[in-house]
N, C-alpha and C positions, 0 to 999 in steps of 0.2 A: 770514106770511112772516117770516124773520128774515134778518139781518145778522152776520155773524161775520165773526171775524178780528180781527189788530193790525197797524197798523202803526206810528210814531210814537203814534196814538190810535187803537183799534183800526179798520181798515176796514169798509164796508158792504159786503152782497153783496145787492143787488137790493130795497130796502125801496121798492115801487113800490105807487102809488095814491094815494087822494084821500081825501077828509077821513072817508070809513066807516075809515079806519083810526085806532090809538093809536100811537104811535110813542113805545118807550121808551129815552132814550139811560143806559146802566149806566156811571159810571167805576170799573172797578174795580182798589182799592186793597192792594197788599200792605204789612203790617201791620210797621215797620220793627223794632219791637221784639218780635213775637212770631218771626218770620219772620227775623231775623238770622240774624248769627255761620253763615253758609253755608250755612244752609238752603233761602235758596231759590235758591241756586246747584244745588239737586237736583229743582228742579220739573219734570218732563218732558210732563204732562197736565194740561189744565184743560177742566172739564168744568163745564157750568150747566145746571139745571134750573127750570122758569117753573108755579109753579100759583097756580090763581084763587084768590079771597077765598073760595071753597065746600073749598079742597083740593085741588079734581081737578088732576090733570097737565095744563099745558099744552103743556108741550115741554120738551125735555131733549136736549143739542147739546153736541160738543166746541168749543170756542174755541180756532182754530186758527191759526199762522204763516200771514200773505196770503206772506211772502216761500218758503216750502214748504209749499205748499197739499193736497199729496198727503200729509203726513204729521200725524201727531197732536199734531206738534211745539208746546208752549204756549208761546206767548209775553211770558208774563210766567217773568221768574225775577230773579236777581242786579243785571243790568244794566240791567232795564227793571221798576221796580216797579207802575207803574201805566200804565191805558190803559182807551178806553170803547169799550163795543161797541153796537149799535144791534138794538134788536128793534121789531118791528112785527107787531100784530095786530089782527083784527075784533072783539076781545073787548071787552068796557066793564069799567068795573070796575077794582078793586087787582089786582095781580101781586106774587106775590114770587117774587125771584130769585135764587136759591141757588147759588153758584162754589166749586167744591171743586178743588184742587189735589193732584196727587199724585205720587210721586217713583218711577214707574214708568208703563208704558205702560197696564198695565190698572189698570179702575176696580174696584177693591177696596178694603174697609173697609182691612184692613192697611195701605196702600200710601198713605191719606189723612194730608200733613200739613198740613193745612190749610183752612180753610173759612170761608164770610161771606155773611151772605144779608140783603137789602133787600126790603121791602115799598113798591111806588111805587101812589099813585092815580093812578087812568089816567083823569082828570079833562077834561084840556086833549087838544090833538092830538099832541101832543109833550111827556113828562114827562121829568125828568130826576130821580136821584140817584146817590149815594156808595154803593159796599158795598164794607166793607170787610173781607181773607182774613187771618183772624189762626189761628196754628199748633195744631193738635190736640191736641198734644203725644206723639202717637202715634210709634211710632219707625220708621216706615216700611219699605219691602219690601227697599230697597237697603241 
């Protein structure tokens, strides 16, 4: 199961069960100096991807506005740089968790400015870290 969303701090959507689960809470940070001077006043998608300590895919999710839940709206940009999201799964083990930003609605290399991925042990029943989205330098689709 995972949790998406922001609100103030990004909201949960259903992270339900008992302790067979890892519960990872992500704060994730936009990068004030790579990410300035207006660019992330052009973020419009934020997209994460979760694979285990072998590689594989674990999941891969837009991070979406709880306040316009129907659109792909991201919630991080200019006014709001940081906020966490909550994932939970049956898996043991490390996860990394990969946030890419992009200043268009579809997920295209071109269109990426920005990117940050954290490696958490999924140790405890609840880990927490930082990943922080610092700028690609790519010049984006818009």
């Amino acid at each position: 199961m995972r949790g998406l969303g922001l609100a103030l701090a990004f909201a949960t959507l259903g992270a339900v069960g008992c302790s067979e689960y890892r519960y990872y809470d992500v704060n994730v940070i936009l990068d004030p100096v790579t990410l300035g001077n207006g660019v992330s006043g052009g973020i419009q998608r934020c997209h994460a991807t979760v694979t285990k300590a072998n590689g594989d895919l674990e999941d891969d999710f837009d991070i979406t506005d709880p306040r316009t839940p129907s659109s792909l709206s991201c919630p991080l940009n200019s006014s709001r740089t940081s906020g966490t999201f909550e994932y939970s799964t049956k898996s043991s083990g490390s996860l990394t968790f990969s946030v890419s930003v992009f200043d268009d609605q579809r997920i295209l290399p071109a269109c990426e400015i920005g990117k940050g991925q954290a490696t958490i042990e999924g140790s405890e029943t609840t880990n927490a870290a930082d990943l922080t989205v610092v700028a690609t330098g790519a010049a984006g689709c818009t």
